[in-house]
Every structure is written in structure tokens, then in C-alpha cells.
C-alpha positions in Angstrom: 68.5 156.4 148.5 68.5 159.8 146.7 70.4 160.5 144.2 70.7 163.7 142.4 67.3 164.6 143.2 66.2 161.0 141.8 64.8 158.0 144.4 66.8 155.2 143.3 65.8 152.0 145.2 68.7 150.4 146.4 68.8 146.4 146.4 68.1 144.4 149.9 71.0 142.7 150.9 70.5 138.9 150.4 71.7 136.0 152.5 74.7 135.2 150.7 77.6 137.1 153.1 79.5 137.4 150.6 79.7 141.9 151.3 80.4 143.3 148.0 77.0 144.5 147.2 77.8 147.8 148.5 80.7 148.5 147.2 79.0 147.5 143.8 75.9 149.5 144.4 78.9 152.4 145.4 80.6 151.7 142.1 77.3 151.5 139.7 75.6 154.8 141.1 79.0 156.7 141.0 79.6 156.1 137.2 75.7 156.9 136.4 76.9 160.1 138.3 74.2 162.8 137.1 72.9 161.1 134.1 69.4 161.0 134.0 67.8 157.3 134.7 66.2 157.6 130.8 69.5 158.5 129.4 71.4 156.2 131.6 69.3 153.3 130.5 70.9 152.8 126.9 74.1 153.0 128.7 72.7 149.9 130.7 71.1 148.1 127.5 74.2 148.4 125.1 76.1 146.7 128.3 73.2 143.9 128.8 73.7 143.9 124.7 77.7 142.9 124.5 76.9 140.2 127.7 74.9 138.7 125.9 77.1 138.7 122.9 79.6 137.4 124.4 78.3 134.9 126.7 76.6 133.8 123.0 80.4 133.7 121.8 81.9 131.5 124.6 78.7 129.1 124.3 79.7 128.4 120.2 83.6 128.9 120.7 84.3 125.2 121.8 82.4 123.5 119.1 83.1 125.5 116.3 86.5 125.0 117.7 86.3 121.1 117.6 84.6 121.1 114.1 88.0 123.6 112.8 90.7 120.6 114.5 88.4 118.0 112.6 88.2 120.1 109.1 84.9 120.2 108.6 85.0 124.0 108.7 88.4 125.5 106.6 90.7 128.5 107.9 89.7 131.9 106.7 
């Protein structure tokens, strides 16, 4: 696939069926519009940054949660 003058190698479709891989590939390369693939990529990072950030969150939620019910960690 070209994209503003840039090759950008689209995914192969997998065996799933599930049929929203284009419409995702769609979406993704219409918001890079004409960004440049070296300026879109801290776009991309700062994205795989707060995913990770908040996948970290959701993992420690529940526990420090449990440990707040039991008062081993006070209110702010």
C-alpha cells in the first residue's frame, strides 16, 4: 500500500474472521494522514507508553485495593 508517497506494508489478514482489520488498518493510516513514519513514531511510542501504564495500573489496583479495606495502607 502507498501512502503519501511512503510504502507502508499493510498486515496479512489472519485466520481469525473476525473482519475488522481493515477498517482498523483504514482508521490507523487515516489519522497518521501525512505525517512522516519518523515523526509519526513518537506519536505511536507515547500511545504504547500510557498502555502500558495503565495496563501496569489495573494489574496493582485490586491488591492495593484489598490492602486499603484491610488498613494496612491509610487514606490520603
Amino acid at each position: 500500500m502507498i501512502h503519501g508517497g511512503i510504502i507502508v506494508a499493510k498486515p496479512e489478514a489472519n485466520d481469525t474472521g473476525i473482519g475488522f482489520e481493515d477498517t482498523l488498518w483504514a482508521a490507523a493510516d487515516k489519522l497518521r494522514g501525512t505525517v512522516d513514519a519518523a515523526e509519526y513514531k513518537h506519536v505511536a511510542l507515547g500511545l504504547f507508553f500510557l498502555k502500558y501504564v495503565s495496563d501496569s495500573f489495573e494489574s496493582r489496583r485490586e491488591p492495593l485495593k484489598i490492602e486499603l479495606e484491610q488498613g494496612a495502607v491509610s487514606p490520603p
